[in-house]
The first five atom37 places (N, CA, C, CB, O) and aatype in JSON, in Angstrom:
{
  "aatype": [20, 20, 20, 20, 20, 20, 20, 20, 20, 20, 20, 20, 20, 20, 20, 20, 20, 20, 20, 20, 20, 20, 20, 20, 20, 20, 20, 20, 20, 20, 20, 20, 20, 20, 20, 20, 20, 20, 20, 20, 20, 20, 20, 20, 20, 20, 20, 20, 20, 20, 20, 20, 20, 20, 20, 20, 20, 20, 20, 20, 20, 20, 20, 20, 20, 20, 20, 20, 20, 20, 20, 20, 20, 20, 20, 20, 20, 20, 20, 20, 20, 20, 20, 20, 20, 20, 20, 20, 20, 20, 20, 20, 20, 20, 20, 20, 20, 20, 20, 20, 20, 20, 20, 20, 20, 20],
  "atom_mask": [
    [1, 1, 1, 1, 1],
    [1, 1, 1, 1, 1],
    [1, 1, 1, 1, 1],
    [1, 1, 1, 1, 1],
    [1, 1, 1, 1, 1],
    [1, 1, 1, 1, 1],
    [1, 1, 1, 1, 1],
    [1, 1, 1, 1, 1],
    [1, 1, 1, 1, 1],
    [1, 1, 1, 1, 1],
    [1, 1, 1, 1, 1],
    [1, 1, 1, 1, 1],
    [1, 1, 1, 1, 1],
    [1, 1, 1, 1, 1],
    [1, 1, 1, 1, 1],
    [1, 1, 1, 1, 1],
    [1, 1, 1, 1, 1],
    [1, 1, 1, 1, 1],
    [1, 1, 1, 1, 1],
    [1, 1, 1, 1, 1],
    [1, 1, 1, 1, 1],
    [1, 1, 1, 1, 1],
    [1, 1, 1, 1, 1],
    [1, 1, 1, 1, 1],
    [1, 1, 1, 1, 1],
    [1, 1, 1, 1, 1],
    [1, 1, 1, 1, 1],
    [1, 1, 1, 1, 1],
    [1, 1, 1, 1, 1],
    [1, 1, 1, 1, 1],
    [1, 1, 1, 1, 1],
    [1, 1, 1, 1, 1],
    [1, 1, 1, 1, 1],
    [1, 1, 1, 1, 1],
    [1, 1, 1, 1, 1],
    [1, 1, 1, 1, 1],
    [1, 1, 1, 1, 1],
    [1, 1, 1, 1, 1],
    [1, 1, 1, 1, 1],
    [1, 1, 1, 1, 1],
    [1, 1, 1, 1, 1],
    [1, 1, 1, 1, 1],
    [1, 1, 1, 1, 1],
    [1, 1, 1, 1, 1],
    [1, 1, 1, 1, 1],
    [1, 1, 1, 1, 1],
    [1, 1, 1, 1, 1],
    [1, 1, 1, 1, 1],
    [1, 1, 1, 1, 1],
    [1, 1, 1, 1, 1],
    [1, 1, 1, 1, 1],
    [1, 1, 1, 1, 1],
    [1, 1, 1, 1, 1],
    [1, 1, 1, 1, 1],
    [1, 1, 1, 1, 1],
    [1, 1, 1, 1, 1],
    [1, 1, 1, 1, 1],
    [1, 1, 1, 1, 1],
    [1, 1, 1, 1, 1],
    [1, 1, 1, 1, 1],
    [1, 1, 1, 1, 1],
    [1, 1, 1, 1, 1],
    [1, 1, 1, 1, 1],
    [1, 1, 1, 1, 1],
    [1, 1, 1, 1, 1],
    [1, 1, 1, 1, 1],
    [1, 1, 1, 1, 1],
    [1, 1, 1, 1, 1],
    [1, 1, 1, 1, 1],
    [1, 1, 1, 1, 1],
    [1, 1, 1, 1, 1],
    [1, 1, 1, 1, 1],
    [1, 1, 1, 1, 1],
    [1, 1, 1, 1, 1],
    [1, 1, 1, 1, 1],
    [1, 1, 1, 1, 1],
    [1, 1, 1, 1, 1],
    [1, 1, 1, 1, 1],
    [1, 1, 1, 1, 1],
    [1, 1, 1, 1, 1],
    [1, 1, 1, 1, 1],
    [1, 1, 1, 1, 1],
    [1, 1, 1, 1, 1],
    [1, 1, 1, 1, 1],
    [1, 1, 1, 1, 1],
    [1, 1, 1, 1, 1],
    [1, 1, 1, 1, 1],
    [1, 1, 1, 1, 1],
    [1, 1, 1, 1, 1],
    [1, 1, 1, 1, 1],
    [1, 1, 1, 1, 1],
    [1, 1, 1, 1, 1],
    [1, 1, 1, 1, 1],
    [1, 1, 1, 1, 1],
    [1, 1, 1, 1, 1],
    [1, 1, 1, 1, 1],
    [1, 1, 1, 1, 1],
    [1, 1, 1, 1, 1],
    [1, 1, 1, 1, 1],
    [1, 1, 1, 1, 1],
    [1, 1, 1, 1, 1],
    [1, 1, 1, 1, 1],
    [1, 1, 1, 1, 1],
    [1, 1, 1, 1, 1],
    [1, 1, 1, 1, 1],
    [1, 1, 1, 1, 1]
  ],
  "atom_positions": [
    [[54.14, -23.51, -15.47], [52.76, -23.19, -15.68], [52.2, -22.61, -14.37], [51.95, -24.44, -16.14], [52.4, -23.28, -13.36]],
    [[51.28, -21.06, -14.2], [51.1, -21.01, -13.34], [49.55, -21.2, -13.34], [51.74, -20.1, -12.9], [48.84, -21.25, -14.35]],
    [[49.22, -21.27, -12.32], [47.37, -21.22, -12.3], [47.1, -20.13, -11.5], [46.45, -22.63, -11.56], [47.96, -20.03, -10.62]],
    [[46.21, -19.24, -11.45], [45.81, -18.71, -10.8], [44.13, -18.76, -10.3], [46.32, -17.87, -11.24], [43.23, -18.82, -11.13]],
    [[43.89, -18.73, -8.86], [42.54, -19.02, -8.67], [41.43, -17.75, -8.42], [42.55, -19.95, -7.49], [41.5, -17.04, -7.42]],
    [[40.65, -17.6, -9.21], [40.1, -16.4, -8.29], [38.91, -16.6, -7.92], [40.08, -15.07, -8.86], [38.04, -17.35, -8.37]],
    [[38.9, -15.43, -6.54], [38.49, -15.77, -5.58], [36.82, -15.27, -5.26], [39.51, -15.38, -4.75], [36.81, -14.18, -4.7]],
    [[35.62, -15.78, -5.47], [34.23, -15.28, -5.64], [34.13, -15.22, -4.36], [33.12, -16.08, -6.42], [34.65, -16.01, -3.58]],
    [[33.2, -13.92, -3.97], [32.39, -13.15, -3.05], [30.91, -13.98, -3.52], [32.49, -11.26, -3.32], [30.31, -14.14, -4.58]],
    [[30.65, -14.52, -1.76], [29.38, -14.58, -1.76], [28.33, -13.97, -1.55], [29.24, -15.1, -1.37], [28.45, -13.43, -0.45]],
    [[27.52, -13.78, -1.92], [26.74, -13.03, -1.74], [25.69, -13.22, -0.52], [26.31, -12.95, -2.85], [25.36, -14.4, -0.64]],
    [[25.19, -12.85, 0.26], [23.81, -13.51, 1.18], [22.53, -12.86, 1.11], [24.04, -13.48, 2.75], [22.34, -11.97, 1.94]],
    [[21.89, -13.04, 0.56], [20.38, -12.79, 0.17], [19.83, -12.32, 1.61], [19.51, -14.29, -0.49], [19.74, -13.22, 2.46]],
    [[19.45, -11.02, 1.99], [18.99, -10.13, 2.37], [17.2, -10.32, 2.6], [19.53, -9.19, 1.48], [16.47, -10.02, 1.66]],
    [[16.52, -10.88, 4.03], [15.01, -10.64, 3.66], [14.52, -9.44, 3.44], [14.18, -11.07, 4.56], [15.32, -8.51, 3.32]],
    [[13.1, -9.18, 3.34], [12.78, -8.07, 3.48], [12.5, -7.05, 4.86], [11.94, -8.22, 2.81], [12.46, -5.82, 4.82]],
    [[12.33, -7.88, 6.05], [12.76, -7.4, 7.09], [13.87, -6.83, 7.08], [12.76, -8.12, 7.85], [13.97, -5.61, 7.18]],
    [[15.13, -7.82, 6.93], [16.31, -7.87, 7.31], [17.01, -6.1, 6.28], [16.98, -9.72, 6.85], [18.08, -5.53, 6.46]],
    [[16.25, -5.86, 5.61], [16.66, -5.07, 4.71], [15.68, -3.44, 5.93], [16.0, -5.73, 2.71], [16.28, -2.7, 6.72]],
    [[14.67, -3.41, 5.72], [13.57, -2.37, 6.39], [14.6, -2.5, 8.01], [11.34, -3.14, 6.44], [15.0, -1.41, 8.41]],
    [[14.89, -3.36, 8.61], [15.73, -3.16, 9.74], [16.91, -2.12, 9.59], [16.26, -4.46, 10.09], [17.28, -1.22, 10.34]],
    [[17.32, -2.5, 8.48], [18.77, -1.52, 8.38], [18.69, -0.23, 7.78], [19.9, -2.19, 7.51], [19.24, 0.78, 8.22]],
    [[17.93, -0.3, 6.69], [17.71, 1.03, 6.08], [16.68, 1.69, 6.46], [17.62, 1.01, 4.8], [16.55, 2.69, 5.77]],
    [[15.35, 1.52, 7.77], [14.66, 2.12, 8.33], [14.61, 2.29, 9.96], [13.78, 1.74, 7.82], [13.97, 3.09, 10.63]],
    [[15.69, 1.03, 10.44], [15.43, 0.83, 11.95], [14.84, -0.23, 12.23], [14.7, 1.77, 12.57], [14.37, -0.93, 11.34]],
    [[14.74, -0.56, 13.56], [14.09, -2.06, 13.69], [12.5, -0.95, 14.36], [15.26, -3.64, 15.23], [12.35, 0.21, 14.75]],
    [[11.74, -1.98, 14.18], [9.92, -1.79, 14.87], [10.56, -1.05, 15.79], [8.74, -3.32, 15.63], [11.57, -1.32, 16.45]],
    [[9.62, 0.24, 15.78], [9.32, 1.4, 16.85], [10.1, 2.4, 17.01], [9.23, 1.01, 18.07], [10.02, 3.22, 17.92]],
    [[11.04, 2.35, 15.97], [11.42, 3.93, 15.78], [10.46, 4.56, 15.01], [12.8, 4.21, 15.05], [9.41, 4.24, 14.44]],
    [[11.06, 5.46, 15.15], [9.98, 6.67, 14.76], [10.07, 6.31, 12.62], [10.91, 8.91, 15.54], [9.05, 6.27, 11.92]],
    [[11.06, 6.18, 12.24], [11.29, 6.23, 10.83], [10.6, 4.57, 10.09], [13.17, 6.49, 10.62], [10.17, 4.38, 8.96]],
    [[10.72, 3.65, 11.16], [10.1, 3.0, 10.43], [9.06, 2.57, 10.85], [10.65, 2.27, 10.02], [8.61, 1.52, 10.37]],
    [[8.4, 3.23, 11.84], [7.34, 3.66, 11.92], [6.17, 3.61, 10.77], [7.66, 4.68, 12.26], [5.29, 2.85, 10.36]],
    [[6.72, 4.93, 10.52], [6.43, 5.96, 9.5], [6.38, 5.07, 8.16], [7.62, 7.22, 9.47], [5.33, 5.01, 7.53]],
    [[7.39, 4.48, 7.8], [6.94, 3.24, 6.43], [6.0, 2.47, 6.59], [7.92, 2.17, 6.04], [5.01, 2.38, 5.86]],
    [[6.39, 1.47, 8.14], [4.71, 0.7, 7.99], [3.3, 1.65, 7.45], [4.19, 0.14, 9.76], [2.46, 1.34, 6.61]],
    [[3.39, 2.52, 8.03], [1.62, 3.47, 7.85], [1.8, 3.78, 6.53], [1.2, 5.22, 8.88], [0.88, 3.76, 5.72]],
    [[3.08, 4.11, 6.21], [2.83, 4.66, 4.72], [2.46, 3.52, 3.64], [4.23, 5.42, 4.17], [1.8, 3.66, 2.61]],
    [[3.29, 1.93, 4.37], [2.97, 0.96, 3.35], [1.98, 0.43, 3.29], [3.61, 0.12, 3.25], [1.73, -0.2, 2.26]],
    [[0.75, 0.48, 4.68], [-0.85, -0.07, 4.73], [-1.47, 1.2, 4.0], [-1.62, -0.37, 6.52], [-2.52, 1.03, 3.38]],
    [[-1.0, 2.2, 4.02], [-2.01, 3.41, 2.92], [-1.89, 2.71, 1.65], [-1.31, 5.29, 2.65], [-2.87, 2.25, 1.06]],
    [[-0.65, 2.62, 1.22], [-0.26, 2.35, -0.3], [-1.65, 0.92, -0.32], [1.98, 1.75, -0.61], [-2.7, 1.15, -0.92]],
    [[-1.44, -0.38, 0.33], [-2.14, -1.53, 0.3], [-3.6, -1.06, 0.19], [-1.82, -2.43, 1.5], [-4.2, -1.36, -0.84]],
    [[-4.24, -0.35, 1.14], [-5.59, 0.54, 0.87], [-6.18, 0.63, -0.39], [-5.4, 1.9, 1.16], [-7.18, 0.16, -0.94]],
    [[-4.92, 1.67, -0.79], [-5.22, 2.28, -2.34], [-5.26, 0.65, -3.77], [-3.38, 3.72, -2.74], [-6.01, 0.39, -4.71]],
    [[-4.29, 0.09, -3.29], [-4.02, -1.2, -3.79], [-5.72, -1.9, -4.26], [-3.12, -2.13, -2.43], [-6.34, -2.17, -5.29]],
    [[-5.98, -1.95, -2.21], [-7.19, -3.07, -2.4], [-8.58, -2.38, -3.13], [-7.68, -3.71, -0.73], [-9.33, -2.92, -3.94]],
    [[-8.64, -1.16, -2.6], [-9.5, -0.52, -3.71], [-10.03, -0.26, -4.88], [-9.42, -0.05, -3.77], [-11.19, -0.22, -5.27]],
    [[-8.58, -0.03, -5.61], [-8.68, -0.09, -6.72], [-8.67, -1.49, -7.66], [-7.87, 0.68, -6.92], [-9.05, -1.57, -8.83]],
    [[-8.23, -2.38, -6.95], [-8.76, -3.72, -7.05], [-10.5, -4.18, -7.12], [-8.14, -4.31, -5.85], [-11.16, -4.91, -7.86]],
    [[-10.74, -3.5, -6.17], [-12.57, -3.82, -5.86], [-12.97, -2.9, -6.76], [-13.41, -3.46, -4.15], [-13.92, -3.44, -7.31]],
    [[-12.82, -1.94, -7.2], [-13.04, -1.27, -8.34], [-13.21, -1.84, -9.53], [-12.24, -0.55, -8.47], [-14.22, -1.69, -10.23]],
    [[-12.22, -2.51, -9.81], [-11.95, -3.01, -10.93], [-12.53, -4.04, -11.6], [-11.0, -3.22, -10.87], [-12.63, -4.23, -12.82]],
    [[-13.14, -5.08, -10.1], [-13.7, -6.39, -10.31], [-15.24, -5.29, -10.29], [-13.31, -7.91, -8.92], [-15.89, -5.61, -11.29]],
    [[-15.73, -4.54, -9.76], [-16.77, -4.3, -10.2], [-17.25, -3.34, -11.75], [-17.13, -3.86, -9.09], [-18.27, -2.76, -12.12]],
    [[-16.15, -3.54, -12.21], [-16.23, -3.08, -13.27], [-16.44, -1.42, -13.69], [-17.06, -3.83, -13.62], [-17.0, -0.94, -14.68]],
    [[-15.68, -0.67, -12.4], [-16.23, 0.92, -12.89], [-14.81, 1.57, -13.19], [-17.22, 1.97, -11.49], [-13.75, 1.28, -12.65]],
    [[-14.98, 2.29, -13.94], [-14.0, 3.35, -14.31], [-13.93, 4.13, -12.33], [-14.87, 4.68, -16.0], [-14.71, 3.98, -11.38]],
    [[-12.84, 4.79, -12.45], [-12.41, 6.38, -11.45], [-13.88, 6.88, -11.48], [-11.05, 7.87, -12.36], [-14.69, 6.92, -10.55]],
    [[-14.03, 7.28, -12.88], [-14.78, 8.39, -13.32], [-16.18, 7.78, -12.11], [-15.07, 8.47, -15.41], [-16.44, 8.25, -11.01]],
    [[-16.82, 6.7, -12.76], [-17.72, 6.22, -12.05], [-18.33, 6.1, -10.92], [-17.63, 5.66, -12.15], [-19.5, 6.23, -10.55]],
    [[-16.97, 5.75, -10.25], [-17.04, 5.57, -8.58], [-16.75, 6.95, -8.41], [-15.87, 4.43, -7.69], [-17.79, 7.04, -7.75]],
    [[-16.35, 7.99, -8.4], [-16.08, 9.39, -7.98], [-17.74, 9.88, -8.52], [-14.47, 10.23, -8.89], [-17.9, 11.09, -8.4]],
    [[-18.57, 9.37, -8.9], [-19.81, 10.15, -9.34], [-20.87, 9.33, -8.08], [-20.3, 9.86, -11.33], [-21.6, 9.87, -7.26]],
    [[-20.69, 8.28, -8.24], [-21.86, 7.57, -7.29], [-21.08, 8.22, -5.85], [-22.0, 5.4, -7.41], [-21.96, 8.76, -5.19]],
    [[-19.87, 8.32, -5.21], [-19.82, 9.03, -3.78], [-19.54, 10.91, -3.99], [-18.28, 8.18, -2.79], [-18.83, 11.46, -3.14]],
    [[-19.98, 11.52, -4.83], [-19.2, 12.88, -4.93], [-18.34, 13.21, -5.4], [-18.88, 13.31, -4.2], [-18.27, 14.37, -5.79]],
    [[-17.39, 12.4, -5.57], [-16.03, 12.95, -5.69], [-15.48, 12.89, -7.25], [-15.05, 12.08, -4.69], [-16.05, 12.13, -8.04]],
    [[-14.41, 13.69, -7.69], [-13.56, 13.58, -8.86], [-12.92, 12.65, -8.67], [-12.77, 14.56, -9.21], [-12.38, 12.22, -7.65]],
    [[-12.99, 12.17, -10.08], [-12.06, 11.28, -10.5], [-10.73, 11.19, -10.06], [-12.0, 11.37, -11.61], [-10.22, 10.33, -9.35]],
    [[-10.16, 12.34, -10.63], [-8.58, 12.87, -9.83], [-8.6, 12.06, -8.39], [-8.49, 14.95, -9.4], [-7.65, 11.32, -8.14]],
    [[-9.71, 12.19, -7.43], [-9.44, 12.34, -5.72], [-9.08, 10.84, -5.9], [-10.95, 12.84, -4.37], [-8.01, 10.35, -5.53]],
    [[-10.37, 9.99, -6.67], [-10.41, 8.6, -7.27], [-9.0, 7.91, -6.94], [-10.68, 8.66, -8.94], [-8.68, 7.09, -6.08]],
    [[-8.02, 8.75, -8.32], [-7.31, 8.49, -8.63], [-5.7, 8.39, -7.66], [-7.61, 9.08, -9.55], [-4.69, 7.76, -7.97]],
    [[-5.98, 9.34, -6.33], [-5.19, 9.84, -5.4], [-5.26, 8.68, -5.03], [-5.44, 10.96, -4.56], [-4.48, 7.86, -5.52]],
    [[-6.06, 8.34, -4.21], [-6.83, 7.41, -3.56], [-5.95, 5.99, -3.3], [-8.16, 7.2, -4.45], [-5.27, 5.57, -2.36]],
    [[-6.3, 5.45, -4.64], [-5.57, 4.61, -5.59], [-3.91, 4.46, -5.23], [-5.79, 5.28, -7.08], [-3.38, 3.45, -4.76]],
    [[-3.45, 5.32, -5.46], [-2.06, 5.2, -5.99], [-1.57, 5.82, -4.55], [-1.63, 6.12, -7.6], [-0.35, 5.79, -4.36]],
    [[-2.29, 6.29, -3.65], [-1.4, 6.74, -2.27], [-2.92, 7.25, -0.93], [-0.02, 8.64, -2.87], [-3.3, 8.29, -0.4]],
    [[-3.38, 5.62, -0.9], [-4.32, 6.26, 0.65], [-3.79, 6.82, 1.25], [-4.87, 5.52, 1.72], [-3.4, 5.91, 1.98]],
    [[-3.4, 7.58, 1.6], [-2.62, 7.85, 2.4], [-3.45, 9.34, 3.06], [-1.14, 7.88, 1.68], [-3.4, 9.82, 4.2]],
    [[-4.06, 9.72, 2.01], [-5.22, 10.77, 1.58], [-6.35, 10.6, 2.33], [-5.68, 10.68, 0.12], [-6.94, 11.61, 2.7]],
    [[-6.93, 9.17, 2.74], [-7.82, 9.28, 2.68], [-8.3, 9.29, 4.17], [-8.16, 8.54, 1.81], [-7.59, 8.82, 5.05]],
    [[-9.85, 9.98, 4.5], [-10.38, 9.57, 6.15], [-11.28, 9.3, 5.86], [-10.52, 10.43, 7.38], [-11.8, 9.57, 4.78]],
    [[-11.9, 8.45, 7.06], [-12.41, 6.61, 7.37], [-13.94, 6.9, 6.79], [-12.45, 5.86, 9.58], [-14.77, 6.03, 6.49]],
    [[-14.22, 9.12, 6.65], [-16.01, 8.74, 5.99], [-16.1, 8.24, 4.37], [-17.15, 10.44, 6.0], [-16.99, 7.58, 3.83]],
    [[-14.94, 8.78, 3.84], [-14.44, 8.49, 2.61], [-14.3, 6.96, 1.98], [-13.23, 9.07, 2.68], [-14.88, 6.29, 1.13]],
    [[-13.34, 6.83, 2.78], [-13.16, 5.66, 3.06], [-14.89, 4.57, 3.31], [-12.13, 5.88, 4.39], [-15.45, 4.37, 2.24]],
    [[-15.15, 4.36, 3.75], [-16.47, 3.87, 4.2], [-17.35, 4.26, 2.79], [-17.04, 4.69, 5.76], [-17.82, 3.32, 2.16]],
    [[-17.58, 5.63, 2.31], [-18.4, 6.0, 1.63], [-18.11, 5.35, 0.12], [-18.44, 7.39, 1.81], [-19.14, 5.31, -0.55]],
    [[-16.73, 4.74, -0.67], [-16.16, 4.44, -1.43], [-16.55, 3.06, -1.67], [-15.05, 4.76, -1.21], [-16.9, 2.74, -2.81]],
    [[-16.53, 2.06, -0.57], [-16.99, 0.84, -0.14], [-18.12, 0.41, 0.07], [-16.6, 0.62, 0.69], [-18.58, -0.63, -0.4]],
    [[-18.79, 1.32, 0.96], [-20.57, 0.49, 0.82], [-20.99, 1.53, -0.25], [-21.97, 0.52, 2.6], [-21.46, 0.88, -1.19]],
    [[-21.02, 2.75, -0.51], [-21.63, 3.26, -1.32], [-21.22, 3.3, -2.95], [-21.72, 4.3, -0.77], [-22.04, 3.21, -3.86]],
    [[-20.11, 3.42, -3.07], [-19.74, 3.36, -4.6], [-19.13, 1.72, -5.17], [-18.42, 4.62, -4.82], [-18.79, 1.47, -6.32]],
    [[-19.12, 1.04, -4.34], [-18.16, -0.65, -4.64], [-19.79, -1.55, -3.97], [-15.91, -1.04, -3.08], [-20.32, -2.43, -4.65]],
    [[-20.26, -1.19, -2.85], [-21.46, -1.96, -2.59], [-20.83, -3.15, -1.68], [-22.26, -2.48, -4.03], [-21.34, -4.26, -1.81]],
    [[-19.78, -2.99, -0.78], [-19.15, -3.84, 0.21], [-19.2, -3.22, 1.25], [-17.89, -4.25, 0.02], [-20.18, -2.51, 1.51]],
    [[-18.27, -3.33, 1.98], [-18.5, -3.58, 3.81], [-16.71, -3.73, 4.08], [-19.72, -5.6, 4.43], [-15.92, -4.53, 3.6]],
    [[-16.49, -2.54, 5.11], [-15.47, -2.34, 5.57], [-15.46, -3.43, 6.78], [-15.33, -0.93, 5.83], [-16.46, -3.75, 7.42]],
    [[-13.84, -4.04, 7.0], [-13.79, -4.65, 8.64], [-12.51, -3.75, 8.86], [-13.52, -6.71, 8.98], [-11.76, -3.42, 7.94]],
    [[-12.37, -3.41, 10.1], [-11.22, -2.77, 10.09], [-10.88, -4.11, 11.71], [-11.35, -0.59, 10.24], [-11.5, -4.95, 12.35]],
    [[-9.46, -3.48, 11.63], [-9.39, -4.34, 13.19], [-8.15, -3.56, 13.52], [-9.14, -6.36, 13.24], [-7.52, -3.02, 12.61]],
    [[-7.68, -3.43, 15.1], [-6.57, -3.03, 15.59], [-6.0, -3.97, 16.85], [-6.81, -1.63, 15.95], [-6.49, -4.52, 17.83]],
    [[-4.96, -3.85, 16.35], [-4.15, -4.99, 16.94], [-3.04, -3.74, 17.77], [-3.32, -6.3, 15.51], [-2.32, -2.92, 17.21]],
    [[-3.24, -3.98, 19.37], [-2.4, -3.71, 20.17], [-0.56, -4.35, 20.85], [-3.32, -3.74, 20.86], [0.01, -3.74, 21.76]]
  ]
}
């Protein structure tokens, strides 16, 4: 009788650092860099359209009380990445009725 054993690969669960380290670089290259900013735009658009939402307006809405189309609205949303800080500002106290904090950390 023979047996044979086979032999399982473990696997090791990967953080999300540990992952952005390898496939972008560690903090302060230039490439992953470039993801952090791109991933606080994305969060922007995130928290926005969040405060949007709890105040109950359509795109359409908030793009009428600051100027803007819906579409820009909609950019906005799905990729700040678009956006500068009068916009920004103007979206928040004027079309949501809040108050920006910004802060920078050196």
């Amino acid at each position: 009788m023979n047996i044979t054993t086979k032999k399982t690969k473990t696997m090791k669960t990967k953080t999300w650092k540990e992952i952005k380290d390898n496939v972008y670089g560690n903090k302060g290259t230039p490439r992953r860099d470039e993801l952090e900013r791109e991933f606080e735009a994305f969060k922007i658009g995130l928290l926005l359209r969040e405060a949007r939402e709890k105040r109950n307006l359509t795109q359409q809405e908030l793009g009428e009380k600051i100027n803007k189309k819906r579409t820009y609205i909609s950019r906005v949303e799905n990729n700040g990445s678009n956006l500068n800080l009068k916009t920004l500002f103007d979206i928040v106290e004027k079309g949501l009725g809040g108050k920006v904090h910004i802060s920078i950390e050196l």
